[in-house]
TIVO-583205 format. One record per residue: residue number from 1; x, y, z of N, C-alpha, C in turn; residue in one letter. Coordinates in Angstrom, 1 decimal, m for minus. Example, Ala and Ser with C-alpha at 12.3 -4.5 7.8 and 13.67 -1.06 7.14 Angstrom:
# TIVO-583205
<r><k>1</k><n_east>13.2</n_east><n_north>m5.7</n_north><n_up>7.8</n_up><ca_east>12.3</ca_east><ca_north>m4.5</ca_north><ca_up>7.8</ca_up><c_east>13.2</c_east><c_north>m3.3</c_north><c_up>7.8</c_up><r>A</r></r>
<r><k>2</k><n_east>12.8</n_east><n_north>m2.2</n_north><n_up>7.1</n_up><ca_east>13.7</ca_east><ca_north>m1.1</ca_north><ca_up>7.1</ca_up><c_east>12.9</c_east><c_north>0.0</c_north><c_up>7.9</c_up><r>S</r></r>
# end
This chain:
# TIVO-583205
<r><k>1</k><n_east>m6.8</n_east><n_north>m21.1</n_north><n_up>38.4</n_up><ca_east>m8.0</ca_east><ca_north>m20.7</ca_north><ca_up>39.1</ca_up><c_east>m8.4</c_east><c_north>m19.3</c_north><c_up>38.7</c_up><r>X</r></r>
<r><k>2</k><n_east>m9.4</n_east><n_north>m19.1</n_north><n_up>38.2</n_up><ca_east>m10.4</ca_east><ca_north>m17.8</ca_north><ca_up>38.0</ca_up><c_east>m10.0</c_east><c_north>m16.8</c_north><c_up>39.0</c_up><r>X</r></r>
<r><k>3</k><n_east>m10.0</n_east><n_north>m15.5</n_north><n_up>38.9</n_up><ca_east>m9.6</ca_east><ca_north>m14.5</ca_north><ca_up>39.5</ca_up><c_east>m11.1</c_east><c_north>m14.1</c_north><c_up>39.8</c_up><r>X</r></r>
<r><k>4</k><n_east>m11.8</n_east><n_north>m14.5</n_north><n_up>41.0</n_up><ca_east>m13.1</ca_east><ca_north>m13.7</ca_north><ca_up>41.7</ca_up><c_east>m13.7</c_east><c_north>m13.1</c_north><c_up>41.6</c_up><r>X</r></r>
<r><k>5</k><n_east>m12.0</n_east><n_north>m11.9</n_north><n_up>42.0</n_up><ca_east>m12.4</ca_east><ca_north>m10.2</ca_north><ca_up>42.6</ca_up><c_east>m12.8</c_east><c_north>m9.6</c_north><c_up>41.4</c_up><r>X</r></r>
<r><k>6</k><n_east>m12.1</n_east><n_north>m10.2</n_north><n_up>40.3</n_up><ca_east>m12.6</ca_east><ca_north>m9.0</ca_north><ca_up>39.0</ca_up><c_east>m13.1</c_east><c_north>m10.2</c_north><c_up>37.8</c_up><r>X</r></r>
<r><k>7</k><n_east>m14.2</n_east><n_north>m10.3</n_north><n_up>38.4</n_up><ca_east>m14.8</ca_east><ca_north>m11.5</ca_north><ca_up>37.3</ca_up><c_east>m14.6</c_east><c_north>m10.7</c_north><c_up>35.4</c_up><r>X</r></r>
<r><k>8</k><n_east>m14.4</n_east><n_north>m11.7</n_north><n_up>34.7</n_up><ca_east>m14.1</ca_east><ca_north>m11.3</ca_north><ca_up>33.1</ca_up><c_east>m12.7</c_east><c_north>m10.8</c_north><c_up>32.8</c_up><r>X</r></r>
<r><k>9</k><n_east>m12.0</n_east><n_north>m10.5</n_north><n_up>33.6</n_up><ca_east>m10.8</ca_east><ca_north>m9.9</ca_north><ca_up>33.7</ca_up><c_east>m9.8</c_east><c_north>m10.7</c_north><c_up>32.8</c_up><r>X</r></r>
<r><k>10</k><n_east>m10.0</n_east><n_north>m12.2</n_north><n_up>32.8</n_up><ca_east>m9.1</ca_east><ca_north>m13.2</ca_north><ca_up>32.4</ca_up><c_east>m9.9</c_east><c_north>m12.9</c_north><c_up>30.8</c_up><r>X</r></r>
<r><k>11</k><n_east>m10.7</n_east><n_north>m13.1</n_north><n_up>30.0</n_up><ca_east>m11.1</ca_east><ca_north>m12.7</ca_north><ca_up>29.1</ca_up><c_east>m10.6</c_east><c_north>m10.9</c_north><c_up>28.2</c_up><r>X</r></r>
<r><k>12</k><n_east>m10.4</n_east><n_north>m10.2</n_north><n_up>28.7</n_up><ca_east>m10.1</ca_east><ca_north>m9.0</ca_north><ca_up>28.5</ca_up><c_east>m8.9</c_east><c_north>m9.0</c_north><c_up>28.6</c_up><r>X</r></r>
<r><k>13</k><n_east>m7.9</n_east><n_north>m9.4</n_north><n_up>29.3</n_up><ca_east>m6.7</ca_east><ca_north>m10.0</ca_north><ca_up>28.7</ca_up><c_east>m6.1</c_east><c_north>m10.9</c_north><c_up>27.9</c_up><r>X</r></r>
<r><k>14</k><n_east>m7.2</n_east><n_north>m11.4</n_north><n_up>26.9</n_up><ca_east>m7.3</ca_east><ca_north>m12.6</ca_north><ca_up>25.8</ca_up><c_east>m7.6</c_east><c_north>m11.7</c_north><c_up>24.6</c_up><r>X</r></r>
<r><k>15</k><n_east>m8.5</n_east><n_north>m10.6</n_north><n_up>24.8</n_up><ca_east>m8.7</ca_east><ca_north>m9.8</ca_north><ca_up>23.3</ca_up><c_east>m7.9</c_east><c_north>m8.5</c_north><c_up>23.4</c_up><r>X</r></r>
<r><k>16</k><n_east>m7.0</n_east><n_north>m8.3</n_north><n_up>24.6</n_up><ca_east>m6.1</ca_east><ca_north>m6.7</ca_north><ca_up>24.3</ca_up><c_east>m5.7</c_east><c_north>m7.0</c_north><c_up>23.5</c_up><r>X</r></r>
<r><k>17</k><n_east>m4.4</n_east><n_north>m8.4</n_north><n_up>23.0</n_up><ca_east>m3.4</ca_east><ca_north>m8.0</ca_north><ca_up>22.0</ca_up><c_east>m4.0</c_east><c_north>m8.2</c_north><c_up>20.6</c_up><r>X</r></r>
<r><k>18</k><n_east>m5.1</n_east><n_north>m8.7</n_north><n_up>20.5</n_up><ca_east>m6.4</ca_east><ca_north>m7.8</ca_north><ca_up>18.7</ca_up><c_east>m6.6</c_east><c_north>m6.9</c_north><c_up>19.1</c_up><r>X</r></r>
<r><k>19</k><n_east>m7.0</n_east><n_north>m6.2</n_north><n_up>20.1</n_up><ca_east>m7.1</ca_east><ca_north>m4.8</ca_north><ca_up>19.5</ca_up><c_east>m5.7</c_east><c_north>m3.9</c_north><c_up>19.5</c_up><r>X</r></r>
<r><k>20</k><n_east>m4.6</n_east><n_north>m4.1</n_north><n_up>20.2</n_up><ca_east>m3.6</ca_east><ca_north>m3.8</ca_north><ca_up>20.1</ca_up><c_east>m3.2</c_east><c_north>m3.6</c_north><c_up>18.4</c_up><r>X</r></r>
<r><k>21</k><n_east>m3.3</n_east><n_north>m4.7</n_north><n_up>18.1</n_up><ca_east>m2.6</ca_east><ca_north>m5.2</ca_north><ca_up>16.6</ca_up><c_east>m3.5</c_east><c_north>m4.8</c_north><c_up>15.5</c_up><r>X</r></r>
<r><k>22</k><n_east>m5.1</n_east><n_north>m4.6</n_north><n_up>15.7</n_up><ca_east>m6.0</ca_east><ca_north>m3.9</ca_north><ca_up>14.7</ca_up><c_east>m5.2</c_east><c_north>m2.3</c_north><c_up>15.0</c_up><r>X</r></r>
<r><k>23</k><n_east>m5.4</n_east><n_north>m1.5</n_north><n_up>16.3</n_up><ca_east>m4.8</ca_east><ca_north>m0.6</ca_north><ca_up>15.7</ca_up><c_east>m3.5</c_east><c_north>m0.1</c_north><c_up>15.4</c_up><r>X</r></r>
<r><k>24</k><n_east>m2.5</n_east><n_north>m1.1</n_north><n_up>15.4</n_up><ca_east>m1.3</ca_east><ca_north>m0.9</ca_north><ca_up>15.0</ca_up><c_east>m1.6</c_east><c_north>m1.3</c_north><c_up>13.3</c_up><r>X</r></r>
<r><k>25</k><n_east>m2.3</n_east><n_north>m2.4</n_north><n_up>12.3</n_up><ca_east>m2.3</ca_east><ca_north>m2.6</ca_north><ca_up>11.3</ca_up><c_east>m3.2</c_east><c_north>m1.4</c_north><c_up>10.4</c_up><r>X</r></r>
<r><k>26</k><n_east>m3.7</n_east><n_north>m0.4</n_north><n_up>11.6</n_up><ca_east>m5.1</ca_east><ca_north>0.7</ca_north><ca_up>10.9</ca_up><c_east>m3.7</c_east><c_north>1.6</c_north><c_up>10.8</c_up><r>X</r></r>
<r><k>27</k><n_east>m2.9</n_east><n_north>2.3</n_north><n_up>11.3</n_up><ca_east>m2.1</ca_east><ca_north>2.9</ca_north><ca_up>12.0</ca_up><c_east>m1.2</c_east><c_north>2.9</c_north><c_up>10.6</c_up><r>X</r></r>
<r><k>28</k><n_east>m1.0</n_east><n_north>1.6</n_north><n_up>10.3</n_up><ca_east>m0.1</ca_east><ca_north>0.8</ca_north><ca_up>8.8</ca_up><c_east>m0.4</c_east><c_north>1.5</c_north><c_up>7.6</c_up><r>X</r></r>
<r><k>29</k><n_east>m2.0</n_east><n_north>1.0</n_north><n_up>7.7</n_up><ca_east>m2.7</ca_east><ca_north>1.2</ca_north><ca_up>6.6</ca_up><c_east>m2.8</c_east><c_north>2.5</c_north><c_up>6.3</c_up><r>X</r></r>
<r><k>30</k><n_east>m3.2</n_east><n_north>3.8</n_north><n_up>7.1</n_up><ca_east>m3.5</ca_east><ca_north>5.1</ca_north><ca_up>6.9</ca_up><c_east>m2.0</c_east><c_north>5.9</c_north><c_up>6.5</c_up><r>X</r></r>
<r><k>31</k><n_east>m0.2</n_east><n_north>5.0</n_north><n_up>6.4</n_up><ca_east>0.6</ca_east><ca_north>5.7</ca_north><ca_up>6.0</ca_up><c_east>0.6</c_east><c_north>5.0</c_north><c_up>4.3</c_up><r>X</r></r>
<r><k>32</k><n_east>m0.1</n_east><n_north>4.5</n_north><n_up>4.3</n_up><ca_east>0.0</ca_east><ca_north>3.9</ca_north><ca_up>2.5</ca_up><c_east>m0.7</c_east><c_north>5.2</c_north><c_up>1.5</c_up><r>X</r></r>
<r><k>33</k><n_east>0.5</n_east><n_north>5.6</n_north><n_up>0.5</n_up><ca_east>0.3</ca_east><ca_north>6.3</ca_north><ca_up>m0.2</ca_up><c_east>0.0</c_east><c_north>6.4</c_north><c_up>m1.3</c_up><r>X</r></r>
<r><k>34</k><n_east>m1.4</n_east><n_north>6.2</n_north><n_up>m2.2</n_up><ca_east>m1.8</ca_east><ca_north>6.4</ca_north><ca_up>m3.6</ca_up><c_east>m0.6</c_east><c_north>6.7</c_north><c_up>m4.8</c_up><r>X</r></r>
<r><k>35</k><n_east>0.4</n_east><n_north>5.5</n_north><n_up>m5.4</n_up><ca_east>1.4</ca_east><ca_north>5.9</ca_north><ca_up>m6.6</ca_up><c_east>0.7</c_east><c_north>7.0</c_north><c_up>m7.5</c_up><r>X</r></r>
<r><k>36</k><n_east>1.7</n_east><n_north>7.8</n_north><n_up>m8.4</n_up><ca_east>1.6</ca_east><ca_north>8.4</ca_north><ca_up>m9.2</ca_up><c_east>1.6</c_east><c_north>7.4</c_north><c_up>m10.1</c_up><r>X</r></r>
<r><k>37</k><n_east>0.8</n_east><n_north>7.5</n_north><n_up>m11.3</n_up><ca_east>1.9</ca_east><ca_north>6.9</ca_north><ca_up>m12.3</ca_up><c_east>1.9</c_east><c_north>7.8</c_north><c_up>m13.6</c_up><r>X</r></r>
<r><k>38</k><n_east>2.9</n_east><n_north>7.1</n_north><n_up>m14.1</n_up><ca_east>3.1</ca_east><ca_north>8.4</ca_north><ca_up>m15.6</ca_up><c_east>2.0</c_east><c_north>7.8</c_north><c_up>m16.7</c_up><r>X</r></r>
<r><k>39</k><n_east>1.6</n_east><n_north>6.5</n_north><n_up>m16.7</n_up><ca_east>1.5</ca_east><ca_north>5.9</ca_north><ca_up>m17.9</ca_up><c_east>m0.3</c_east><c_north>6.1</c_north><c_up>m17.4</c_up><r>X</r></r>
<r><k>40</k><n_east>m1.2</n_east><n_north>6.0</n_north><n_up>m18.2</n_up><ca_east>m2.8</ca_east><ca_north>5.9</ca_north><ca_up>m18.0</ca_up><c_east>m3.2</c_east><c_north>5.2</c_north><c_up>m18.6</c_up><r>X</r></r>
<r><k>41</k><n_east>m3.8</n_east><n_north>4.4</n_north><n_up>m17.4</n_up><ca_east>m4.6</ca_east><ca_north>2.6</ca_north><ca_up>m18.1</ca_up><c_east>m5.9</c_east><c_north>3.0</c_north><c_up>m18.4</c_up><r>X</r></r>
<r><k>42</k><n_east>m6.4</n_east><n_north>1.7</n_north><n_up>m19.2</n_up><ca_east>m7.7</ca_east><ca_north>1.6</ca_north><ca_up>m19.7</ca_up><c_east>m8.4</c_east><c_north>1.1</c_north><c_up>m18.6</c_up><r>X</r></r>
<r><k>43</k><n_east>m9.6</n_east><n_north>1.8</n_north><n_up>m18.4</n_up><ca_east>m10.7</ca_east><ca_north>0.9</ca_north><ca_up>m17.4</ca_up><c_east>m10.4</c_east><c_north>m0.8</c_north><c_up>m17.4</c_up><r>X</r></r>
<r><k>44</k><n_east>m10.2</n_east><n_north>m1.1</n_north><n_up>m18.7</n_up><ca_east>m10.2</ca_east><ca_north>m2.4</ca_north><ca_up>m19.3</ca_up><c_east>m9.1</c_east><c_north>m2.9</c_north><c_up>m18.0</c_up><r>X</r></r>
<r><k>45</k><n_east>m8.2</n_east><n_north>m2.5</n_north><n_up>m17.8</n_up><ca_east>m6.5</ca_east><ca_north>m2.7</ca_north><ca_up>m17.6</ca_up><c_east>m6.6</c_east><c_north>m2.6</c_north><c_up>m16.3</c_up><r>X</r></r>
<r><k>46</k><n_east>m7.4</n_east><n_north>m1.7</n_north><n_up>m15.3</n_up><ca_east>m7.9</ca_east><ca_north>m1.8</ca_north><ca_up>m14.3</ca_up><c_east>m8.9</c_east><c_north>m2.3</c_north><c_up>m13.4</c_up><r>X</r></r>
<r><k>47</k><n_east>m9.7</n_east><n_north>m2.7</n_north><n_up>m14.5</n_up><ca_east>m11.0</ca_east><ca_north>m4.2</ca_north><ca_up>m13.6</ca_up><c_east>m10.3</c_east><c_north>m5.1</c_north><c_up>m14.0</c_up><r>X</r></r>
<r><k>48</k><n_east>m9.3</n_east><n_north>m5.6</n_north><n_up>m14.9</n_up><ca_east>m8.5</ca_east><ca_north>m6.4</ca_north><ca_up>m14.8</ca_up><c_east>m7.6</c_east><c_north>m7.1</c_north><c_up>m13.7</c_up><r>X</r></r>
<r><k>49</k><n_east>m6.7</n_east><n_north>m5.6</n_north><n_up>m13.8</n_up><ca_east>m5.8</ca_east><ca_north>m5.9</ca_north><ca_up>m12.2</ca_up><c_east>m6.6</c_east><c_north>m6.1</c_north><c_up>m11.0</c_up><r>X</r></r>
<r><k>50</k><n_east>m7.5</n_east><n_north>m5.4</n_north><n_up>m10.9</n_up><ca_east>m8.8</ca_east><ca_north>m5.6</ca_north><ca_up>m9.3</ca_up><c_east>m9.4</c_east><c_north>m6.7</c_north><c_up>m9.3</c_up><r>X</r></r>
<r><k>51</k><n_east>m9.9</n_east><n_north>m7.5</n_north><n_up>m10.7</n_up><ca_east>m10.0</ca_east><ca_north>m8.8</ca_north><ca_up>m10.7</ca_up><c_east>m9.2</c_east><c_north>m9.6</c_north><c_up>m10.3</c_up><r>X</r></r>
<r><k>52</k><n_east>m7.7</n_east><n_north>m9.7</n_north><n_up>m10.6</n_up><ca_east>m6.6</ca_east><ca_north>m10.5</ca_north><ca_up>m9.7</ca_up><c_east>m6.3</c_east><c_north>m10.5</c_north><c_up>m8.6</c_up><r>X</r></r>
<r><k>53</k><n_east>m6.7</n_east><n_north>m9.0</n_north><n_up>m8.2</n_up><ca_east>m6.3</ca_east><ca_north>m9.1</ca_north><ca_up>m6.9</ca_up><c_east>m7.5</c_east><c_north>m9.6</c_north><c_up>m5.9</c_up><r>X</r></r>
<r><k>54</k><n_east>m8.6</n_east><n_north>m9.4</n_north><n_up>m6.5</n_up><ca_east>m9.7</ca_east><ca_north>m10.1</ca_north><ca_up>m5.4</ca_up><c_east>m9.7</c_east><c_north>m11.7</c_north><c_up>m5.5</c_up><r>X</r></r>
<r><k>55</k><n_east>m9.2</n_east><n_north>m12.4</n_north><n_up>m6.5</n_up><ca_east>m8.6</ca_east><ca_north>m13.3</ca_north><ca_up>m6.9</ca_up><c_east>m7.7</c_east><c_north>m14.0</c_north><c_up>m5.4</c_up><r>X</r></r>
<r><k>56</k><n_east>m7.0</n_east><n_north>m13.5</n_north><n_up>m5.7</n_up><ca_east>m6.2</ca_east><ca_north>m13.4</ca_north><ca_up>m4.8</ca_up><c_east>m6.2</c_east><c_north>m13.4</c_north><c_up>m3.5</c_up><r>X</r></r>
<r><k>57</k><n_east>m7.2</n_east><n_north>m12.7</n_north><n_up>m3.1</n_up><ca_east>m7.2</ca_east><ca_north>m12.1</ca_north><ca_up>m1.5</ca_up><c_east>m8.7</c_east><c_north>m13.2</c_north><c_up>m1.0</c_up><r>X</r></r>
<r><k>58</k><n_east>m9.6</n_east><n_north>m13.5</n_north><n_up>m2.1</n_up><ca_east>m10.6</ca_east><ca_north>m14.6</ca_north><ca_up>m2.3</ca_up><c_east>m9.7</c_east><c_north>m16.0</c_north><c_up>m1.7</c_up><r>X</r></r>
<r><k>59</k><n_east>m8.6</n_east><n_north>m16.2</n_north><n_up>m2.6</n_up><ca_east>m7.4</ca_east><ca_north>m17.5</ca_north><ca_up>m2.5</ca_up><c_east>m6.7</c_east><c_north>m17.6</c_north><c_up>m0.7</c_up><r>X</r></r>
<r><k>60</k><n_east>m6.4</n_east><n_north>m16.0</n_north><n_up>m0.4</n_up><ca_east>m5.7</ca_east><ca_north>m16.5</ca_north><ca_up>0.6</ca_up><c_east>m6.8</c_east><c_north>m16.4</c_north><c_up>2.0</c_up><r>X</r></r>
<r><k>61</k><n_east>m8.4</n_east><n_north>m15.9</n_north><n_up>2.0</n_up><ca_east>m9.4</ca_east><ca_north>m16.3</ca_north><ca_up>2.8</ca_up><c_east>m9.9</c_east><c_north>m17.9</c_north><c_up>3.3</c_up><r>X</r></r>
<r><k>62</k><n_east>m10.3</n_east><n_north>m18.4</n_north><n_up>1.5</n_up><ca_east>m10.7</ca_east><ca_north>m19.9</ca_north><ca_up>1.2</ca_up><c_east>m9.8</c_east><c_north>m20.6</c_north><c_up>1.8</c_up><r>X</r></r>
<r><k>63</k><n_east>m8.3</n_east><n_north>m20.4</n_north><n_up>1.2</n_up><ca_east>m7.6</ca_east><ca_north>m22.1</ca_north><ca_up>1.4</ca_up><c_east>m7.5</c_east><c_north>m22.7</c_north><c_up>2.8</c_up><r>X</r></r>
<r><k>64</k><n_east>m7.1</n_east><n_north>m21.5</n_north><n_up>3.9</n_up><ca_east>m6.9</ca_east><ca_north>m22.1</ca_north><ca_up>5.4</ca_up><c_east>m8.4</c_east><c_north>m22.9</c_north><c_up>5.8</c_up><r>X</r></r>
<r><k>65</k><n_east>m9.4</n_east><n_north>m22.2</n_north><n_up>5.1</n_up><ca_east>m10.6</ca_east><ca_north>m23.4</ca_north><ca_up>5.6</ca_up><c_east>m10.7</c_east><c_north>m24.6</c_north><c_up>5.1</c_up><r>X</r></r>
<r><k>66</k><n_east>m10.4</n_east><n_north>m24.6</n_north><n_up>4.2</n_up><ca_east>m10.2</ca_east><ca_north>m26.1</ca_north><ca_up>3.1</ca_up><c_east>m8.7</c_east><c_north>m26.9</c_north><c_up>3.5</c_up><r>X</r></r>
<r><k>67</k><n_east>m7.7</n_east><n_north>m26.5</n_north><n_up>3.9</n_up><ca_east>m6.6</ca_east><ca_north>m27.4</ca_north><ca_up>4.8</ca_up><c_east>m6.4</c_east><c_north>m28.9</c_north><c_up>4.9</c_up><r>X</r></r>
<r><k>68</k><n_east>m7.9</n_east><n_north>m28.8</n_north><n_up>5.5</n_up><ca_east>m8.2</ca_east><ca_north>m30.1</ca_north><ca_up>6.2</ca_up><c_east>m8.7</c_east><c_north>m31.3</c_north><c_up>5.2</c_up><r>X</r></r>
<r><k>69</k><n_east>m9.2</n_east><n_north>m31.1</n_north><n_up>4.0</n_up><ca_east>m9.4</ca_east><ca_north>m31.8</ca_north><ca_up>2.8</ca_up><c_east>m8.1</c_east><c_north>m32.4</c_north><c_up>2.3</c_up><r>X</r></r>
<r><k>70</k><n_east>m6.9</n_east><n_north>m31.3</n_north><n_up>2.3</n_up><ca_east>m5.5</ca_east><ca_north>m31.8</ca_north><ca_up>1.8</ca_up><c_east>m4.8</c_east><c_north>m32.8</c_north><c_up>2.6</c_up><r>X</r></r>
<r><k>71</k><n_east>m5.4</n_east><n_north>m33.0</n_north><n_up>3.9</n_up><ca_east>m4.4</ca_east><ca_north>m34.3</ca_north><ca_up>4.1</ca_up><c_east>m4.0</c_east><c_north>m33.8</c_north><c_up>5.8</c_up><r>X</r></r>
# end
């Protein structure tokens, strides 16, 4: 049964734990540190790697929608 006295209340306790976890994963993100590296790539060598990785991150967006094709 719906709580009345504080209409929406039940809703607002459905989206704390996303924003909980957005800013615990922002929280994540801002201790990630930019590597040194010794060696220096070619631009080539680096729209390369960024190509795979959007590859990638493209792969793991798409497939959960598509799921339901597989069976």
């Amino acid at each position: 049964m719906p709580n009345n006295f504080l209409p929406g209340a039940s809703k607002r306790m459905e989206v704390l734990p996303v924003g909980v976890f957005s800013i615990a994963a922002t929280l994540l993100v801002l201790e990630i540190k930019v590597p040194h590296f010794e060696q220096n790539y070619s631009n080539a060598e680096l729209w390369e790697a960024l190509k795979n990785i959007a590859f990638i991150c493209r792969l793991c967006i798409q497939l959960p929608e598509h799921t339901d094709l597989l069976g």
